[in-house]
mmCIF file of the N, C-alpha and C atoms, coordinates in Angstrom:
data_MODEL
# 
_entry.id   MODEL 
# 
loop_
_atom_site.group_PDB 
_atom_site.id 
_atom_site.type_symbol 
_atom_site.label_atom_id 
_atom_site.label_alt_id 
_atom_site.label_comp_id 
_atom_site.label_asym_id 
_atom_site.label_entity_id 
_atom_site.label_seq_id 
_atom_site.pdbx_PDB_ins_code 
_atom_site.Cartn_x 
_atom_site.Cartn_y 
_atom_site.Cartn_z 
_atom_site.occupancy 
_atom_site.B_iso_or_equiv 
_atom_site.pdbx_formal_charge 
_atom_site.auth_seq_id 
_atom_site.auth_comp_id 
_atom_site.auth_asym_id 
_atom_site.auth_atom_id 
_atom_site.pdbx_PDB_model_num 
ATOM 1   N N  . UNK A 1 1  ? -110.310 10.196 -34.699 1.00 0.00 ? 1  UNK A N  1 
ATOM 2   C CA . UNK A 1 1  ? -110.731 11.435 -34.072 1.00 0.00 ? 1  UNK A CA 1 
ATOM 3   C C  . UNK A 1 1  ? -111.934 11.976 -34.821 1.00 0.00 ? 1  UNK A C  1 
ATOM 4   N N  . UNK A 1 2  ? -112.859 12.844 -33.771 1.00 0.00 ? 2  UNK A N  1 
ATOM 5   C CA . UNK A 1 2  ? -113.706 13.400 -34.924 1.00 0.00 ? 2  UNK A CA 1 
ATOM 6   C C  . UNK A 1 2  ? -113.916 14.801 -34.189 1.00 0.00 ? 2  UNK A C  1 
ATOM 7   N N  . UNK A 1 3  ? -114.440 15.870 -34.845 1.00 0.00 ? 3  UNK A N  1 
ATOM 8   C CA . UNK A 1 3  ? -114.309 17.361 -34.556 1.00 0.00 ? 3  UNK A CA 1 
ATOM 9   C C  . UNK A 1 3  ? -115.943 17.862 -34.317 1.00 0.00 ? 3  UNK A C  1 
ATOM 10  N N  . UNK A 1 4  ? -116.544 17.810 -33.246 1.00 0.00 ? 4  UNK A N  1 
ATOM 11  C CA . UNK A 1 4  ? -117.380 18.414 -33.457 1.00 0.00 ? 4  UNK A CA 1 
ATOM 12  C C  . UNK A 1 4  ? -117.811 20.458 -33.184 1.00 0.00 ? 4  UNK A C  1 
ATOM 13  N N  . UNK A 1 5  ? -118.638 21.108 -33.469 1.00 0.00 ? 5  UNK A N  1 
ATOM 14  C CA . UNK A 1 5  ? -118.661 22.524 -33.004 1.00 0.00 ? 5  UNK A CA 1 
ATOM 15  C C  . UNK A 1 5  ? -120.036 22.641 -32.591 1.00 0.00 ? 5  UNK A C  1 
ATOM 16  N N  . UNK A 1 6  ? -120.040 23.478 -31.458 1.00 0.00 ? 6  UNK A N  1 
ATOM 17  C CA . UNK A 1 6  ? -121.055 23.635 -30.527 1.00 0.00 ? 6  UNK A CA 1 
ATOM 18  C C  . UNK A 1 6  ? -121.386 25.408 -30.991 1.00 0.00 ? 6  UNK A C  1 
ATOM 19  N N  . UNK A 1 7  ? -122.727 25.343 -31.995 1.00 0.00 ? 7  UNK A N  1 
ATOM 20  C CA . UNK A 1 7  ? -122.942 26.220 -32.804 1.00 0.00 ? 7  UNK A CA 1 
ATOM 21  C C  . UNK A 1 7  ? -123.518 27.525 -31.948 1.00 0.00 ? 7  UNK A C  1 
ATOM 22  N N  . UNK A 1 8  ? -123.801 26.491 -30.408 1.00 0.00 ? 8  UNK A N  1 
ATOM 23  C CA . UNK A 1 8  ? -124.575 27.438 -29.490 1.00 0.00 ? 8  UNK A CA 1 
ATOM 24  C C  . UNK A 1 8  ? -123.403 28.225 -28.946 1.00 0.00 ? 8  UNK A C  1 
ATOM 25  N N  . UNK A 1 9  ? -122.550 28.293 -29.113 1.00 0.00 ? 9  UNK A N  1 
ATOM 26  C CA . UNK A 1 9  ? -121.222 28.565 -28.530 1.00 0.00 ? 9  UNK A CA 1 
ATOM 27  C C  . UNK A 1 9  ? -120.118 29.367 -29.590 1.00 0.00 ? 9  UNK A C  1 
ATOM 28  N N  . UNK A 1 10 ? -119.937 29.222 -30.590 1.00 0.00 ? 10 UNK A N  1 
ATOM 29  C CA . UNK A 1 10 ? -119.710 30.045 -32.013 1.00 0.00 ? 10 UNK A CA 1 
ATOM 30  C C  . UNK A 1 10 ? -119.909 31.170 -32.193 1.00 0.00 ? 10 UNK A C  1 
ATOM 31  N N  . UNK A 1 11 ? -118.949 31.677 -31.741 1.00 0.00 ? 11 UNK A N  1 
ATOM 32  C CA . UNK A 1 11 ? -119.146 33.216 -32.623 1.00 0.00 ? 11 UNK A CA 1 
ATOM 33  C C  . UNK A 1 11 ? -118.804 33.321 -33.761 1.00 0.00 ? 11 UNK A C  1 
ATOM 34  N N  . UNK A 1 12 ? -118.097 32.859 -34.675 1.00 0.00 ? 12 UNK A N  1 
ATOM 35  C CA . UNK A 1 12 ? -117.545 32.656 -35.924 1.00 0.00 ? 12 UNK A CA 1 
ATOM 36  C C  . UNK A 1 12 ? -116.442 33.708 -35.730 1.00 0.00 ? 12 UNK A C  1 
ATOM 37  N N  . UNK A 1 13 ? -115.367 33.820 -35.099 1.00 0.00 ? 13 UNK A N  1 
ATOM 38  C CA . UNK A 1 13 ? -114.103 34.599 -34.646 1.00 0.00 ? 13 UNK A CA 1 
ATOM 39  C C  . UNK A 1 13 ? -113.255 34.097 -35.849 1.00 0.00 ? 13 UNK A C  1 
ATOM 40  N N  . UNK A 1 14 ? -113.557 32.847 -36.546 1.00 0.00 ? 14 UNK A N  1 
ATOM 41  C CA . UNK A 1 14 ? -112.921 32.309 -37.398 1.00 0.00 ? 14 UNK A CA 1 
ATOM 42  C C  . UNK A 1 14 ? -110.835 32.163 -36.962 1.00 0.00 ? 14 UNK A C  1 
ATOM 43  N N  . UNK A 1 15 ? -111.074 31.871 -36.212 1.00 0.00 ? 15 UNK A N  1 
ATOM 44  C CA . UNK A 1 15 ? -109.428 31.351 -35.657 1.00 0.00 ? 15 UNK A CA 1 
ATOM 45  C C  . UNK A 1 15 ? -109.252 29.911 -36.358 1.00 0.00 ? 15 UNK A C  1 
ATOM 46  N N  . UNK A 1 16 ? -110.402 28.961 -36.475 1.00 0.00 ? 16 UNK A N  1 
ATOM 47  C CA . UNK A 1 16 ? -110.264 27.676 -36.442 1.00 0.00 ? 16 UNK A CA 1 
ATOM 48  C C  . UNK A 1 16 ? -109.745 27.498 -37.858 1.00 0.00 ? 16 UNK A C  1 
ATOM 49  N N  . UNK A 1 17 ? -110.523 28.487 -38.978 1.00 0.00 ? 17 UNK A N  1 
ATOM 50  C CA . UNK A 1 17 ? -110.092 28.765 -40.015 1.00 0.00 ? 17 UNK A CA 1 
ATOM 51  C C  . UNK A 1 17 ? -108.812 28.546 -40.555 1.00 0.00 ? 17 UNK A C  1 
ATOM 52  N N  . UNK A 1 18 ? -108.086 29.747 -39.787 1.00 0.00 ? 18 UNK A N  1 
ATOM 53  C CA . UNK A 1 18 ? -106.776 30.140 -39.644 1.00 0.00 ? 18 UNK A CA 1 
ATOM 54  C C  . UNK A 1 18 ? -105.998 28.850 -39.625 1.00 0.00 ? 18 UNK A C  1 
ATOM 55  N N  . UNK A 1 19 ? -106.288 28.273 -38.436 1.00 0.00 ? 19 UNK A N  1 
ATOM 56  C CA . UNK A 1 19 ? -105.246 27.252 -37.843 1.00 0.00 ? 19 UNK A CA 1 
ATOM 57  C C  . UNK A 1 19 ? -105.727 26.279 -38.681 1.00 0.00 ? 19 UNK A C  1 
ATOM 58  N N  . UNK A 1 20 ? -106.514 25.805 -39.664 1.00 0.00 ? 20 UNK A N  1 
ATOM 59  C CA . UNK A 1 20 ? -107.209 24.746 -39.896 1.00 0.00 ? 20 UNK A CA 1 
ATOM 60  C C  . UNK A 1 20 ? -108.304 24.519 -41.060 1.00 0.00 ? 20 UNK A C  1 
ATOM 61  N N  . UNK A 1 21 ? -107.102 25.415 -42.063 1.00 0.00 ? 21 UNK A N  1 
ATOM 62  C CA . UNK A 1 21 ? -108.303 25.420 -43.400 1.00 0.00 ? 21 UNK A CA 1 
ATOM 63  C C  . UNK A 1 21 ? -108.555 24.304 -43.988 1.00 0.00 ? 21 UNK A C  1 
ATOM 64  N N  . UNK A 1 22 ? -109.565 24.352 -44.933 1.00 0.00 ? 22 UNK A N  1 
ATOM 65  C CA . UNK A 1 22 ? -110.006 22.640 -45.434 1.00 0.00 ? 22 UNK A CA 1 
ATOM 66  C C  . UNK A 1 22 ? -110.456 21.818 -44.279 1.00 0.00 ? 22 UNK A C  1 
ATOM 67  N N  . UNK A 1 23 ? -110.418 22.033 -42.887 1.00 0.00 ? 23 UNK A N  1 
ATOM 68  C CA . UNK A 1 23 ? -111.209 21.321 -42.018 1.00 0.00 ? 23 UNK A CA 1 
ATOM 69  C C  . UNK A 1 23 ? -112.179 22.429 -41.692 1.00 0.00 ? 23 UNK A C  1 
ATOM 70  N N  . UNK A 1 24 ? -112.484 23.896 -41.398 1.00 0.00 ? 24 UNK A N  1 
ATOM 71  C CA . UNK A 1 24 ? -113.542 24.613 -41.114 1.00 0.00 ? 24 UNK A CA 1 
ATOM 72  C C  . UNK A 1 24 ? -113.634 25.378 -41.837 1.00 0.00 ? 24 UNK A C  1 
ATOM 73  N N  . UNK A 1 25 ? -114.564 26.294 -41.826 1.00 0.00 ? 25 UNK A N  1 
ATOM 74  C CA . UNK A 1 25 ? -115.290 27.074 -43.018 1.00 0.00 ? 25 UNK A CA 1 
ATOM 75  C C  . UNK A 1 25 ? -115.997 27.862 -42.026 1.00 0.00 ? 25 UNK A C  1 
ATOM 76  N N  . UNK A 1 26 ? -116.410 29.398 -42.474 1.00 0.00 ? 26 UNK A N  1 
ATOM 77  C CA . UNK A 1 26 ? -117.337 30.097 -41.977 1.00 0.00 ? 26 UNK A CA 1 
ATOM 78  C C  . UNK A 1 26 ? -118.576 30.221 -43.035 1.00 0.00 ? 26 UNK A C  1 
ATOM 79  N N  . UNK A 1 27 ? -119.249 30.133 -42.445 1.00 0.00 ? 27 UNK A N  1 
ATOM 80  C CA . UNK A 1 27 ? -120.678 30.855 -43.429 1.00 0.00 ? 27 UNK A CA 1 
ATOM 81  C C  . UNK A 1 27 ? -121.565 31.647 -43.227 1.00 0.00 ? 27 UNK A C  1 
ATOM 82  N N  . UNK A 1 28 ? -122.553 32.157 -44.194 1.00 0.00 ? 28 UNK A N  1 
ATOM 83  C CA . UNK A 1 28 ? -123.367 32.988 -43.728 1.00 0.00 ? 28 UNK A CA 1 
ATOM 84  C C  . UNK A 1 28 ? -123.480 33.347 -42.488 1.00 0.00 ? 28 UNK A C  1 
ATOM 85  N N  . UNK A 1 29 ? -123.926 32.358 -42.092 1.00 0.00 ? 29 UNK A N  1 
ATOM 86  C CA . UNK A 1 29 ? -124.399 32.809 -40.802 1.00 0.00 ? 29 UNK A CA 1 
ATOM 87  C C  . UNK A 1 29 ? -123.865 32.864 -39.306 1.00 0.00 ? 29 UNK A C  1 
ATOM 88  N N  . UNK A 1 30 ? -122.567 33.273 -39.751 1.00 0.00 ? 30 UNK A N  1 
ATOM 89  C CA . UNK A 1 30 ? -121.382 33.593 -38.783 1.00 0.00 ? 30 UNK A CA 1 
ATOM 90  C C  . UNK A 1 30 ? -121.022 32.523 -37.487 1.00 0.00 ? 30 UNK A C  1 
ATOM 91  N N  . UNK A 1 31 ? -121.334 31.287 -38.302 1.00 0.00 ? 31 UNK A N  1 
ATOM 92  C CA . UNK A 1 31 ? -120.417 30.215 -37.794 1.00 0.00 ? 31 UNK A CA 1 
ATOM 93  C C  . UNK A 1 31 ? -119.814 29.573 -38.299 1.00 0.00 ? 31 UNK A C  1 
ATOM 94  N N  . UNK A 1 32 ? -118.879 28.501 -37.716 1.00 0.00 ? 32 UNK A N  1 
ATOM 95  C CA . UNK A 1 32 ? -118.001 27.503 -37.942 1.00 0.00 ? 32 UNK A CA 1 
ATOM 96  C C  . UNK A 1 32 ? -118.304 26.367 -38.188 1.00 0.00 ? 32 UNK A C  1 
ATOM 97  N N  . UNK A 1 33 ? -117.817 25.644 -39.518 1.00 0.00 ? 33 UNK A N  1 
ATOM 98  C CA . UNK A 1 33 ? -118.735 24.514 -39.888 1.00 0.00 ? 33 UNK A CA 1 
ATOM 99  C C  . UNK A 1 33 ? -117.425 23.192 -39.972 1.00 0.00 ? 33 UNK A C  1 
ATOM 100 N N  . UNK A 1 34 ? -117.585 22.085 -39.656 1.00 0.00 ? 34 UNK A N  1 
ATOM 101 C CA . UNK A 1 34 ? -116.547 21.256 -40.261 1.00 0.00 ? 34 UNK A CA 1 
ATOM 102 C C  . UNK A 1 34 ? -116.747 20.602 -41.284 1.00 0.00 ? 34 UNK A C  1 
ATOM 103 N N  . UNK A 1 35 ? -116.286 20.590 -42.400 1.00 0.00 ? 35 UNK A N  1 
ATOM 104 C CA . UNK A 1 35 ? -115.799 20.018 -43.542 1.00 0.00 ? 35 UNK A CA 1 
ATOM 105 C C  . UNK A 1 35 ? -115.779 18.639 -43.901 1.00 0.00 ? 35 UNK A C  1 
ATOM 106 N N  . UNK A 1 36 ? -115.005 18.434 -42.499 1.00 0.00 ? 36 UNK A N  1 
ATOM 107 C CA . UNK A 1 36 ? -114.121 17.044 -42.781 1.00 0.00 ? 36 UNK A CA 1 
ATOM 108 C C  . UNK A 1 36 ? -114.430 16.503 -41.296 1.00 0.00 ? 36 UNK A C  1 
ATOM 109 N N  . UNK A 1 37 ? -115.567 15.870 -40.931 1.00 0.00 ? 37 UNK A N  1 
ATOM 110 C CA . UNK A 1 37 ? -115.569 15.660 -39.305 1.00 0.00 ? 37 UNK A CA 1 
ATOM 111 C C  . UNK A 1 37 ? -114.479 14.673 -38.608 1.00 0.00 ? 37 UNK A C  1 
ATOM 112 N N  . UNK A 1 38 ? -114.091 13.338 -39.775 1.00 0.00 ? 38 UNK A N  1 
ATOM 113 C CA . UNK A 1 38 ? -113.265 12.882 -39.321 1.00 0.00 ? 38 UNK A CA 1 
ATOM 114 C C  . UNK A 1 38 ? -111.990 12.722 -39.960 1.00 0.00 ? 38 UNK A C  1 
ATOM 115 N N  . UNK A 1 39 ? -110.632 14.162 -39.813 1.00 0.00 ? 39 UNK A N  1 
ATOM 116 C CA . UNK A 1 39 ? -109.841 13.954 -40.837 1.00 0.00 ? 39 UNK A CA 1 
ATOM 117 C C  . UNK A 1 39 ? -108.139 13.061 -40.282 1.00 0.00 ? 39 UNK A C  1 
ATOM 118 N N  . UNK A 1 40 ? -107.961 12.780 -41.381 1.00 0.00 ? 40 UNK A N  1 
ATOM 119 C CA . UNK A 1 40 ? -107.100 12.039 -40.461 1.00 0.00 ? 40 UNK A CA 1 
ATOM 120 C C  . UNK A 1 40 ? -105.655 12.235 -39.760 1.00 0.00 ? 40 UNK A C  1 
ATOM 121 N N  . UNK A 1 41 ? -105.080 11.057 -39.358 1.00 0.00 ? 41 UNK A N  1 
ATOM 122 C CA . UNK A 1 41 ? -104.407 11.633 -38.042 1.00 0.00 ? 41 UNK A CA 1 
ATOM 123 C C  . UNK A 1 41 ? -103.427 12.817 -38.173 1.00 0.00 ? 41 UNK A C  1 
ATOM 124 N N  . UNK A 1 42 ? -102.650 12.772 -39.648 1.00 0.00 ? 42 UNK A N  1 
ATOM 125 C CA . UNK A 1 42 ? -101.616 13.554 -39.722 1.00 0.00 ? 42 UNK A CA 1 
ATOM 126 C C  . UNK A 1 42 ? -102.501 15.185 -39.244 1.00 0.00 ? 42 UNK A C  1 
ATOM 127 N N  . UNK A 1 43 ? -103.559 15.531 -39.653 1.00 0.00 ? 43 UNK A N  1 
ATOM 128 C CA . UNK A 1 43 ? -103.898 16.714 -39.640 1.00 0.00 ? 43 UNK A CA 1 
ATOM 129 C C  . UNK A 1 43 ? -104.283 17.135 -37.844 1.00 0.00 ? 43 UNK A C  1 
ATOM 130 N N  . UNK A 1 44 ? -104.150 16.263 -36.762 1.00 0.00 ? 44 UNK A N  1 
ATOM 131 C CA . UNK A 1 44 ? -104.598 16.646 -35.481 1.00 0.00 ? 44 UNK A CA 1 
ATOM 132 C C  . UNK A 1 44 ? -103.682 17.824 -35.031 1.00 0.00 ? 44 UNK A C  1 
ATOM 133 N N  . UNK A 1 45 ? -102.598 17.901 -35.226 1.00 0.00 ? 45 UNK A N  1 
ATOM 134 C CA . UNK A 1 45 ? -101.967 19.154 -34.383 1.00 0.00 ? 45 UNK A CA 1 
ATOM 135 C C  . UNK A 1 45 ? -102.347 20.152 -35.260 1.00 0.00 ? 45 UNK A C  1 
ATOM 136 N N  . UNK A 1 46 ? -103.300 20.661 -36.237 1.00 0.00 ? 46 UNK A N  1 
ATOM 137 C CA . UNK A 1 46 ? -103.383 21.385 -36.857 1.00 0.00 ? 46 UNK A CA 1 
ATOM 138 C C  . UNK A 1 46 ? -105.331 21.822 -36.532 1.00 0.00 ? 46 UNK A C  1 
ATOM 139 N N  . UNK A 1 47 ? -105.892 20.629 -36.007 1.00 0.00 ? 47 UNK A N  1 
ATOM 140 C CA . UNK A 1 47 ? -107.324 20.715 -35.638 1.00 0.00 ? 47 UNK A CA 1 
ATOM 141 C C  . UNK A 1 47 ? -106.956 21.067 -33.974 1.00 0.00 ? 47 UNK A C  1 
ATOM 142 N N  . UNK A 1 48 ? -106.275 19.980 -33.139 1.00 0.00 ? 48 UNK A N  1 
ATOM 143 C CA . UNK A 1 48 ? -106.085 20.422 -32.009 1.00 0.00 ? 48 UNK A CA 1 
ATOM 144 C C  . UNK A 1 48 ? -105.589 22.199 -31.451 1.00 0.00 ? 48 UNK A C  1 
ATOM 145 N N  . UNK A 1 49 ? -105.399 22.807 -32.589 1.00 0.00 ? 49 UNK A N  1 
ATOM 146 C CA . UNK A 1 49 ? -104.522 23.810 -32.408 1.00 0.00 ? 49 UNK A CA 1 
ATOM 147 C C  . UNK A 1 49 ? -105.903 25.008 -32.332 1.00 0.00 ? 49 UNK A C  1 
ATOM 148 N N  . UNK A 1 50 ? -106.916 25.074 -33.666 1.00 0.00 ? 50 UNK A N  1 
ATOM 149 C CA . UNK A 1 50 ? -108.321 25.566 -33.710 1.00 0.00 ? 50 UNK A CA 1 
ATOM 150 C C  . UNK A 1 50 ? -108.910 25.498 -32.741 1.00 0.00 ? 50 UNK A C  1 
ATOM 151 N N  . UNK A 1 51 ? -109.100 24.320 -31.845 1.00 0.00 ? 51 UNK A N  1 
ATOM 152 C CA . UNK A 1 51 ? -109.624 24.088 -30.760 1.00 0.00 ? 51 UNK A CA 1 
ATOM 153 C C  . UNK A 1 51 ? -109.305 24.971 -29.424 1.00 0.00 ? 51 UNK A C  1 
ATOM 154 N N  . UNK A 1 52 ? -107.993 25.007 -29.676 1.00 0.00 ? 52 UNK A N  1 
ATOM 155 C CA . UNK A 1 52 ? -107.200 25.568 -28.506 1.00 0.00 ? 52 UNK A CA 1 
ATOM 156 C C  . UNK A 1 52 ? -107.685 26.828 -28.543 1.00 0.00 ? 52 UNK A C  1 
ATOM 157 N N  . UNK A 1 53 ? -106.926 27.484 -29.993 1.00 0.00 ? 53 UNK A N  1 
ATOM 158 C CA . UNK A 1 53 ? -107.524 28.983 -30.609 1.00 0.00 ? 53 UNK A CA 1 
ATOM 159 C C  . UNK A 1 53 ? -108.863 29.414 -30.093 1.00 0.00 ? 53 UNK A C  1 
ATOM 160 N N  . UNK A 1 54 ? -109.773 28.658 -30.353 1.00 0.00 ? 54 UNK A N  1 
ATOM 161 C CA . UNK A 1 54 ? -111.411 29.347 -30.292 1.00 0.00 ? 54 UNK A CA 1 
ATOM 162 C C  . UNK A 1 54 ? -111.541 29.732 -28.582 1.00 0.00 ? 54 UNK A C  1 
ATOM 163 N N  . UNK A 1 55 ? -111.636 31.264 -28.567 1.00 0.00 ? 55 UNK A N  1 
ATOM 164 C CA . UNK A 1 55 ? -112.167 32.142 -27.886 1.00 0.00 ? 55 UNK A CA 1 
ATOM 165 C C  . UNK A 1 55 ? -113.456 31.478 -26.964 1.00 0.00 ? 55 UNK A C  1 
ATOM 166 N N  . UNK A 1 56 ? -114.059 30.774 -27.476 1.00 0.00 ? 56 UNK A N  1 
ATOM 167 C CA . UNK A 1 56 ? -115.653 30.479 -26.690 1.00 0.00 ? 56 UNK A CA 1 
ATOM 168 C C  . UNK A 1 56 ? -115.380 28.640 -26.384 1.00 0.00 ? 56 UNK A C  1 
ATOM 169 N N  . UNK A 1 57 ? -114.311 28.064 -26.863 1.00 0.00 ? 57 UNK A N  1 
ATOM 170 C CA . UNK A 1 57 ? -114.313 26.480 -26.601 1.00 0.00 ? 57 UNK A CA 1 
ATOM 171 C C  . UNK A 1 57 ? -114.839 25.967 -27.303 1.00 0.00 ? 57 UNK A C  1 
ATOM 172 N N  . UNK A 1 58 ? -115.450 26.227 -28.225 1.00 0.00 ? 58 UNK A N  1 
ATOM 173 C CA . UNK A 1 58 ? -116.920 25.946 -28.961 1.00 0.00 ? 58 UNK A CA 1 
ATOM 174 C C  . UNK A 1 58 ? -116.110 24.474 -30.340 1.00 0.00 ? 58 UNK A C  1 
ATOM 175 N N  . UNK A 1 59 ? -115.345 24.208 -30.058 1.00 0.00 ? 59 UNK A N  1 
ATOM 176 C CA . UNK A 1 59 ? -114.568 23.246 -30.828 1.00 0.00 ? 59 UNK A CA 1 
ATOM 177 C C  . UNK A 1 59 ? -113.886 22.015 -29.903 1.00 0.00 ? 59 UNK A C  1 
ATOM 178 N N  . UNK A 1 60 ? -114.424 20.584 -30.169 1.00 0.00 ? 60 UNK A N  1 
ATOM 179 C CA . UNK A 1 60 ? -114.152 19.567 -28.978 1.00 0.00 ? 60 UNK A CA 1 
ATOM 180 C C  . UNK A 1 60 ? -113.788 18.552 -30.417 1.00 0.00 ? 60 UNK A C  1 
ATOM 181 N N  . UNK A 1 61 ? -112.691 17.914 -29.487 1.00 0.00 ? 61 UNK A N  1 
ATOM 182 C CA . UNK A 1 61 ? -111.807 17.034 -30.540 1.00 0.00 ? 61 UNK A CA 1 
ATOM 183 C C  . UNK A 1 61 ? -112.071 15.862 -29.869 1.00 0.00 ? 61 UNK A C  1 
ATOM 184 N N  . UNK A 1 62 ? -112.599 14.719 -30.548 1.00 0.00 ? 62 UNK A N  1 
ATOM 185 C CA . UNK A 1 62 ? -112.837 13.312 -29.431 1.00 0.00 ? 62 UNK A CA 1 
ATOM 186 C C  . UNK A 1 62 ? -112.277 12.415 -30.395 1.00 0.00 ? 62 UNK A C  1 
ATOM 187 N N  . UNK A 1 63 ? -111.646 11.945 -29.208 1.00 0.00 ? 63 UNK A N  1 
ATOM 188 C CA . UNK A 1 63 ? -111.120 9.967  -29.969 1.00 0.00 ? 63 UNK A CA 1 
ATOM 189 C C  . UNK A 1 63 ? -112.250 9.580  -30.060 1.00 0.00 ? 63 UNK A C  1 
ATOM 190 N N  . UNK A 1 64 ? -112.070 8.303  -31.181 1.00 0.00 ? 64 UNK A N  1 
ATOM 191 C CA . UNK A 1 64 ? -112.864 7.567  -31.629 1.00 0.00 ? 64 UNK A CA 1 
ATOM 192 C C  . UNK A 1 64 ? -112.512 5.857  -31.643 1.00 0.00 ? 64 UNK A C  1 
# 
């Protein structure tokens, strides 16, 4: 799997955070960054969940 964020789309609401620390991060500049683009499998219901969370969609989870 890999996590990408669509920065055009980011508000930095920071949910993904929440659901999904050590895979996203906020920064300065009030977005969402990933960490870890491809982490592995045990951690998906915990990335899938950020995804779900984010307000704007702005978080897409793709097989690889």
């Amino acid at each position: 799997m890999r996590i990408v964020v669509d920065h055009n789309l980011c508000e930095g609401n920071g949910r993904c955070v929440e659901a999904a620390p050590g895979i996203f991060e906020l920064r300065d500049d009030d977005r969402s960054y990933v960490l870890e683009e491809r982490p592995p499998a045990s951690l998906r219901g915990k990335v899938e969940l950020a995804a779900r969370l984010c307000p704007r969609q702005a978080i897409r989870v793709l097989d690889e």
